[in-house]
N, C-alpha and C positions, 0 to 999 in steps of 0.2 A: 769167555764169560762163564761158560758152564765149571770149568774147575773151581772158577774164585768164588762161584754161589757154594757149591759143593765143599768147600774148604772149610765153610763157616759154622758152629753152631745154628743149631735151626734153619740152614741152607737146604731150601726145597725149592725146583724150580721149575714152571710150565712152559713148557715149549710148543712152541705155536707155528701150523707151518702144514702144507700138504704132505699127503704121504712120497717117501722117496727123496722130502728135502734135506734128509743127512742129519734127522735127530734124533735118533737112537744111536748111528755109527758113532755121532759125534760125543755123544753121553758114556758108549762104552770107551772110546780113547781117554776122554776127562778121568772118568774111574780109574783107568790104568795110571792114567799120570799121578793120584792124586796115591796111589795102592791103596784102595778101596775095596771092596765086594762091590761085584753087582750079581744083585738079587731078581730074577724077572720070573713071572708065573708063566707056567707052559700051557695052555689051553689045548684040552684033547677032547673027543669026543665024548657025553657024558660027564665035561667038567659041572661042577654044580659048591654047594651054600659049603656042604663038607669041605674039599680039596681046598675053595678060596680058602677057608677060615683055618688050618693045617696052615697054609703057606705061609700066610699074615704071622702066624702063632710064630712058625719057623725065622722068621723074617725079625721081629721082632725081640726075638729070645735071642737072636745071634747080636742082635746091637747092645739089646741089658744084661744078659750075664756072661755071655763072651767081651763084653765090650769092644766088641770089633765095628770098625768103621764101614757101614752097609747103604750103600746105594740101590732102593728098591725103583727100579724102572716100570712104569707101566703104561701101555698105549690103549688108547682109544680103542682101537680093533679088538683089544680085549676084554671088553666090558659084557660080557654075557649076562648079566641082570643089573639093575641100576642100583641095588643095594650097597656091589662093591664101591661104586663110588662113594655112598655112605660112609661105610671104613674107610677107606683112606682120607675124605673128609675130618673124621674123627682122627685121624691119627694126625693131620698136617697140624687141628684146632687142640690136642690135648695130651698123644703120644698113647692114644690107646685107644681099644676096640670093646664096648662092654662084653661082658661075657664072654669073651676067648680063653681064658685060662684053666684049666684042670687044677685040681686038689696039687696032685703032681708037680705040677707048673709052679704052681704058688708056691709049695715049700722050698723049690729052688731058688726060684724069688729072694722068697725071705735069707733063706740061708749064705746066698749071695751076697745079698745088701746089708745083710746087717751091721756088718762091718763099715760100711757108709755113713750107718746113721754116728758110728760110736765113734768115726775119727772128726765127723761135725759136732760131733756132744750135744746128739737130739736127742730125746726118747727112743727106744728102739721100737715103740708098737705098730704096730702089722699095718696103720695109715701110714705113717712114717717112711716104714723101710719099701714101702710100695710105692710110694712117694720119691724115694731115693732112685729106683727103677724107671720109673716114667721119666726122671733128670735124665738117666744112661740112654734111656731110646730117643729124646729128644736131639739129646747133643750128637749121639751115632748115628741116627738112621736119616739119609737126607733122600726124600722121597722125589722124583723126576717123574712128570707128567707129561706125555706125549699128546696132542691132540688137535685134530684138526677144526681152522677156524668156518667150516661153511660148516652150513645147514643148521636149522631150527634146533637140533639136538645139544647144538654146540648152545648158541644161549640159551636154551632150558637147564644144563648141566651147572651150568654156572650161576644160573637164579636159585638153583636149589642147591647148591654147593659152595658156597661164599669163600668158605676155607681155600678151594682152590686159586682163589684168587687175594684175599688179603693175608695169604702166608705163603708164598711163592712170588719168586724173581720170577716176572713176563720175559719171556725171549723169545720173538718173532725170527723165523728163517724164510728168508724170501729170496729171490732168484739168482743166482749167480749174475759177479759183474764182469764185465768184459775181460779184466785179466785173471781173472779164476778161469773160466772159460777156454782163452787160451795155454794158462798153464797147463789143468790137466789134461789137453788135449797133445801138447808137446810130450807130456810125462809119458802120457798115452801109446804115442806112436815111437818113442826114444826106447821104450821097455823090449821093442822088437825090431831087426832089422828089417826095414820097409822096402829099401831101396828108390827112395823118394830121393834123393839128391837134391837139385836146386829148387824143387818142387815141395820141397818140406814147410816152410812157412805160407806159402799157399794153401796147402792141404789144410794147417791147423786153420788159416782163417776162414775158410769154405764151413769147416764143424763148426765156429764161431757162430757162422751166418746165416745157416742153417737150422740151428738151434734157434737161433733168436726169431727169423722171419717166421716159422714155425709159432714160435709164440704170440706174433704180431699176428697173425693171420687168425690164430684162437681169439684174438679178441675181435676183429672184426664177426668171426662165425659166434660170438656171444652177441654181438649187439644185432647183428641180424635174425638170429634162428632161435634167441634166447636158452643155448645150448652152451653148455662149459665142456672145454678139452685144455686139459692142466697137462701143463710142459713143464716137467721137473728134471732137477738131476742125473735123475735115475735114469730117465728118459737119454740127457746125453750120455750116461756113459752106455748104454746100448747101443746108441749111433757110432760111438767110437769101436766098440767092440763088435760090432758088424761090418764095421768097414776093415778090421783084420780078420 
């Protein structure tokens, strides 16, 4: 799902899902399938309003005047002030950020697109050929939103960010089904000689059972103790890899 959102003009897509449910790995495979960029901010100590707005700038200039096809990923975990969801709000509702560009920037801009406006046979003035820009980052830059659906943060984010939601493809990722489960488990233990013998399809349904009771058991300890213990992916594939 995620390449075919990502393939399309104005393909932006929120994915929805605890962390470790495989939506980021899954977005950078899409990307590669798709030979894309993927663009992701690095959050370091001292990130702050400067670095965000750099990136965005970076992010942004690479899909309008490189016209290169750029997938900007960004999670939840990253949100060190709630501004930047502002921006990327503004960029899903209109393909831009006020105030980000330098004198600099702009004459590139311009320099770039003006050649857009003259093969449409528009005016070339400086609304115009900005105008032709904000086309190139709409169609290029398909913004992927990571975020998790608990807690009060999640609908506050969304009351105040609409954009996140009436300009993105919803995709929910919820728990592996039984034969995910055992496939990677087989893949699992086949990548290595085990010396499991006739005991090989037992061992993968034991991880199968294990995994899952695990999570049956999280729900009785929510409804009794009103306490959450999330059993994700990630979670199996450490059971597998603790057991070689």
């Amino acid at each position: 799902r995620i390449p075919r959102v990502i393939r399309q003009p104005l393909g932006n897509a929120l994915l929805l899902g605890i962390g470790g449910s495989g939506r980021q790995s899954l977005t950078r495979l899409a990307t590669f399938m798709a030979e894309y960029e993927c663009f992701q901010v690095e959050i370091a100590k001292g990130y702050g309003q400067a670095q965000w707005r750099e990136d965005l700038r970076t992010c942004l200039l690479k899909a309008g005047l490189d016209n290169k096809q750029v997938v900007f990923l960004f999670n939840d975990t990253q949100i060190v002030f709630e501004s930047m969801l502002e921006d990327v709000n503004n960029i899903l509702n209109s393909g831009d950020v006020p105030n980000l560009y330098g004198p600099e920037e702009m004459d590139q801009i311009i320099n770039t697109c003006r050649i857009d406006c003259q093969k449409k046979r528009i005016p070339p003035t400086k609304l115009n050929i900005f105008g032709q820009y904000i086309q190139r980052v709409r169609n290029n830059m398909h913004v992927v939103i990571c975020m998790s659906p608990i807690g009060e943060a999640f609908r506050t984010r969304l009351r105040m960010f609409p954009s996140l939601v009436n300009c993105c493809t919803i995709d929910w990722f919820s728990e592996w089904p039984d034969e995910a489960l055992k496939s990677v488990a087989d893949s699992s233990m086949r990548s290595e000689d085990m010396k499991l013998g006739d005991n090989f399809d037992g061992v993968v349904e034991m991880f199968k059972n294990i995994h899952q009771s695990v999570a049956e058991a999280s729900k009785r300890y929510l409804a009794m103790l009103d306490r959450n213990n999330y059993v994700t992916p990630t979670s199996y594939l450490e059971l597998l890899d603790t057991y070689k």
